[in-house]
C-alpha positions in Angstrom: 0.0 0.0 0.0 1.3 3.4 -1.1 0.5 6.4 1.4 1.2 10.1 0.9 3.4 12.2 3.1 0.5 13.8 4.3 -1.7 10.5 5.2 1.8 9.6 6.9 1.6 12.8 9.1 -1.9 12.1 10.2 -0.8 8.5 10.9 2.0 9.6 12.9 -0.3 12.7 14.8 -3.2 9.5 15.7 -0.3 7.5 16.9 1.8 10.3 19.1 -2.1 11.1 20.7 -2.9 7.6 21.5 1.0 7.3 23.2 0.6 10.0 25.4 -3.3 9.0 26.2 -1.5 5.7 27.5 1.3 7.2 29.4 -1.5 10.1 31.1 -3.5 6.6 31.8 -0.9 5.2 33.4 0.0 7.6 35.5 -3.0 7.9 37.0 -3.3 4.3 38.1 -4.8 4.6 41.4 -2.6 3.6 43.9 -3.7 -0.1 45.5 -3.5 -1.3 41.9 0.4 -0.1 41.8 0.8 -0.3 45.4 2.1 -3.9 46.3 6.1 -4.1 45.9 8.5 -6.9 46.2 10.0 -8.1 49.7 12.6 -6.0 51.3 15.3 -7.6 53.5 16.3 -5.7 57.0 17.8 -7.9 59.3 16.9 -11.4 59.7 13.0 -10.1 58.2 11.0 -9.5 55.1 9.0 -6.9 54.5 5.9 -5.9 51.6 4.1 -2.5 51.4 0.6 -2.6 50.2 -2.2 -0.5 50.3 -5.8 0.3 51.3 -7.5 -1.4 53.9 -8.7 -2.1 57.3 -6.7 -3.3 60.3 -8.6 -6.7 60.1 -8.3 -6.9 56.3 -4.4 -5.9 56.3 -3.7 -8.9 59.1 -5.5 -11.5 56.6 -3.8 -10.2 54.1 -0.3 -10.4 55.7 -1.1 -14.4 57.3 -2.0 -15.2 53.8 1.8 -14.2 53.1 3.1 -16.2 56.3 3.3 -13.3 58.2 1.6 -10.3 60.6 1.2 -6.9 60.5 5.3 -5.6 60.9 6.2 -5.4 64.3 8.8 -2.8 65.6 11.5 -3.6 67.4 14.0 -0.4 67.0 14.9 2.9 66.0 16.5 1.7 63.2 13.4 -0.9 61.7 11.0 2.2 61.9 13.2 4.1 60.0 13.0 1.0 57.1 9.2 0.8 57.8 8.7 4.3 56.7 11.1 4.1 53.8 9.1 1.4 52.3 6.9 4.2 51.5 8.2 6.4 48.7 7.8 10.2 49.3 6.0 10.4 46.0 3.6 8.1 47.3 2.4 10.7 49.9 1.9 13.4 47.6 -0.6 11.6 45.7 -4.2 12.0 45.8 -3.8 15.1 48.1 -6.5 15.7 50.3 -6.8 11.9 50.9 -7.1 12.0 55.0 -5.1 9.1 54.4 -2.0 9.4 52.9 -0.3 9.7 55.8 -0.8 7.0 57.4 0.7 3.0 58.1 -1.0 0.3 59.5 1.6 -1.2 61.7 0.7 -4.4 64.2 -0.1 -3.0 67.4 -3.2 -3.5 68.8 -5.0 -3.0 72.2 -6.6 -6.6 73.6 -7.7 -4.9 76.8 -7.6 -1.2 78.4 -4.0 0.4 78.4 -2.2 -3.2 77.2 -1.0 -2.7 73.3 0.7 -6.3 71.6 2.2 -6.9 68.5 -0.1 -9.1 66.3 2.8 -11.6 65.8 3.3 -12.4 69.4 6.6 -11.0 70.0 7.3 -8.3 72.7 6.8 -4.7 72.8 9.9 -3.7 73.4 10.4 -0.5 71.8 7.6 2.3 71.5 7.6 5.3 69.3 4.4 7.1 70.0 3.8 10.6 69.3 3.3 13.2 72.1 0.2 12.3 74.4 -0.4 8.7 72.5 -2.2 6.2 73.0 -5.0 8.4 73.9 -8.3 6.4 72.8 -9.6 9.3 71.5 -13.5 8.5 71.0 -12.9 6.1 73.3 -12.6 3.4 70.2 -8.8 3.5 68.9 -7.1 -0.2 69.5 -5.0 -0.5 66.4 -2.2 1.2 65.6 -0.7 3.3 63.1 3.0 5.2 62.0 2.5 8.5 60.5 5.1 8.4 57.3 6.4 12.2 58.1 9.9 13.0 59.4 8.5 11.8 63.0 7.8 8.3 62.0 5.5 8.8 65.3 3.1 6.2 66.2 -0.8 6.8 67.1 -3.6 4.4 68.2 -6.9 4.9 66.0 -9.8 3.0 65.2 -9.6 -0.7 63.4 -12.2 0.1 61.1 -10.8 2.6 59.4 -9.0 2.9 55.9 -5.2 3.2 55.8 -3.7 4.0 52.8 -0.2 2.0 53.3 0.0 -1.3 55.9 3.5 -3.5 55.9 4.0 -7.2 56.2 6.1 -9.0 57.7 7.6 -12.2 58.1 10.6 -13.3 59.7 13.4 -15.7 58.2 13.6 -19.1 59.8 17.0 -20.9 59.4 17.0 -24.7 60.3 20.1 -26.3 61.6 21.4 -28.7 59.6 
């Protein structure tokens, strides 16, 4: 088939429009469906990002990965917790009351007693200024706010977080 230059042109106009209608598309992937990312090492653990759920809903989805809601046991594993979460991923969606926010593992089984979700002990805490506070008098799961602070704050199970991490923890058998 012989075209003329200007049938090319159009061609190449219709094509150039339909490539940057894909890339805008793209873009604008909302977030849980280009949310999950691959396992992340730090220490002897392994940890996943994904997004949008409840406290409940985040905890079946971690189990059905082998593992909890991340626990927390150091300055230094916050700090990887929040980087798992890439500043851009904040910005997004502005005006989201969510974006924010991590679901972490704590949770409060009775009045004043918070637990990791994987059993192992509380033995570091990172909550902001005047948390836990039950606020509403209904706030038993925790949550890591992903600014500079990295601060923790207790707020209701039922709610939507944008970002929750998994974790599961490497088990080496002796040979």
């Amino acid at each position: 088939m012989i075209y003329s230059v200007s049938h090319k042109a159009e061609l190449m106009s219709i094509l150039w429009v339909t490539l940057v209608i894909s890339l805008l598309f793209l873009e604008n992937v909302s977030p849980q469906e280009k949310c999950e990312s691959e396992w992340k090492q730090f220490s002897r653990a392994f940890y996943k990002r994904y997004c949008n759920a409840t406290f409940d809903e985040a905890e079946k989805t971690c189990q059905a990965e082998d593992g909890h809601l991340v626990s927390i046991h150091s300055k230094e594993e916050n700090q990887f917790v929040r980087e798992l979460i890439c500043p851009m991923d904040t910005k997004k969606n502005s005006g989201d009351h969510l974006n924010d926010y991590i679901w972490i593992g704590l949770r409060e089984e009775e009045k004043g007693v918070w637990r990791w979700v994987d059993g192992t002990e509380m033995d570091y805490k990172h909550w902001a200024g005047g948390e836990p506070n039950n606020h509403g008098g209904n706030e038993d799961c925790g949550q890591m706010y992903t600014d500079d602070t990295q601060n923790w704050n207790d707020v209701r199970c039922d709610r939507r977080m944008r970002f929750f991490i998994c974790k599961t923890v490497m088990i080496i058998e002796k040979l």
